[in-house]
N, C-alpha and C positions, 0 to 999 in steps of 0.2 A: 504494500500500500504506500503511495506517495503520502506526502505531507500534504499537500492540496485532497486527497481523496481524504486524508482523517480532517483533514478541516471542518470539511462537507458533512461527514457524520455527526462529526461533535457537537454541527452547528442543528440537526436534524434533529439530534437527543436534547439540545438545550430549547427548543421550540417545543418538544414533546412534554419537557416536565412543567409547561405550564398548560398543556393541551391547547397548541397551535394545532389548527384543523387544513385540512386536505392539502397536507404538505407534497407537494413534487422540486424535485431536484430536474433542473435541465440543466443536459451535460453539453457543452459547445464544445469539446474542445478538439474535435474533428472542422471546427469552423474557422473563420479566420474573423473570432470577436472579441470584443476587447475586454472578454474575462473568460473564463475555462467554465465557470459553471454560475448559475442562476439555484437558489435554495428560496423558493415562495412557500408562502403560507397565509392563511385568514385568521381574525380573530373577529371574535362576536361584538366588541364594542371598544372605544376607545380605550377605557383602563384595560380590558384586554388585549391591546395590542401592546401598552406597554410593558403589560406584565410578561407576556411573551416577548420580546425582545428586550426587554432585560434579566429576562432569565438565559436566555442565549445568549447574551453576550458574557453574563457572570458564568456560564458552564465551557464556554471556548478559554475564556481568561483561565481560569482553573483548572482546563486540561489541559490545554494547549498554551499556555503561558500569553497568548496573541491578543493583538488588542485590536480595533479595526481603525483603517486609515481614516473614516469618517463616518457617522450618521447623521441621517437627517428623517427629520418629517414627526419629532417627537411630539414637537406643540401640538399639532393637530392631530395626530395619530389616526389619521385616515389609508397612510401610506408613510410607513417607514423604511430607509433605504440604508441596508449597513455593507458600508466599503470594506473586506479585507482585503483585497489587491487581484488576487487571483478571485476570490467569489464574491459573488454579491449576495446580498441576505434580503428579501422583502415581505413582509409582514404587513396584508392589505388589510381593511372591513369588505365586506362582501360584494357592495358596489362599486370602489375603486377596482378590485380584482377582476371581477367583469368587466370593466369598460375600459382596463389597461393591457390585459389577457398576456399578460408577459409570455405565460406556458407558450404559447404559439405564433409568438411575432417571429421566433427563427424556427422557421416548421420544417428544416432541415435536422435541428437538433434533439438528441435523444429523451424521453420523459422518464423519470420513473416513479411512480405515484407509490406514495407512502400510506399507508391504512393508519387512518386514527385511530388514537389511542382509547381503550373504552373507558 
């Protein structure tokens, strides 16, 4: 496993322990984009997004020592965006997710859908 591929997990397991919903991982990195992998996810309401991404980001710190080059989108927590360099983290509400559909703006690159956690 690359250090980019345990990124990806860490960052999958730190969305989980707050039950971030219908996580998918798209993988680019058969593309020629300007990150290796996309890690989306929904939360049900604004404190819920930020409780999912900041539990993700305190479980990447703690496993991974790594911090991210930037986040953004916390005030409004409609869509938050976390820079590690090689991945990007997104953490929508249901409607921004829809209407941004990240999953499939590179419909070249690979999905892999994650089962929520019950």
């Amino acid at each position: 496993m690359t250090e980019t591929d345990i990124l990806v997990n860490r960052i999958k397991e730190g969305l989980q322990e707050k039950k971030g919903r219908s996580i998918v991982i798209v993988d680019m990195t058969a593309l020629e984009a300007f990150c290796s992998y996309f890690v989306i996810c929904e939360g049900t309401s604004n404190t819920h997004i930020n409780a999912v991404t900041d539990a993700a980001l305190d479980y990447v710190r703690k496993t991974t020592g790594l911090k991210p080059l930037a986040v953004d989108g916390l005030n409004n927590a409609t869509w938050v965006a976390v820079d590690f360099g090689d991945v990007m983290m997104h953490v929508f509400d249901q409607t921004s997710r829809q209407y941004y559909n990240l999953e499939h703006l590179w419909s070249d690159a690979k999905l892999t859908v994650i089962p929520d956690l019950v």
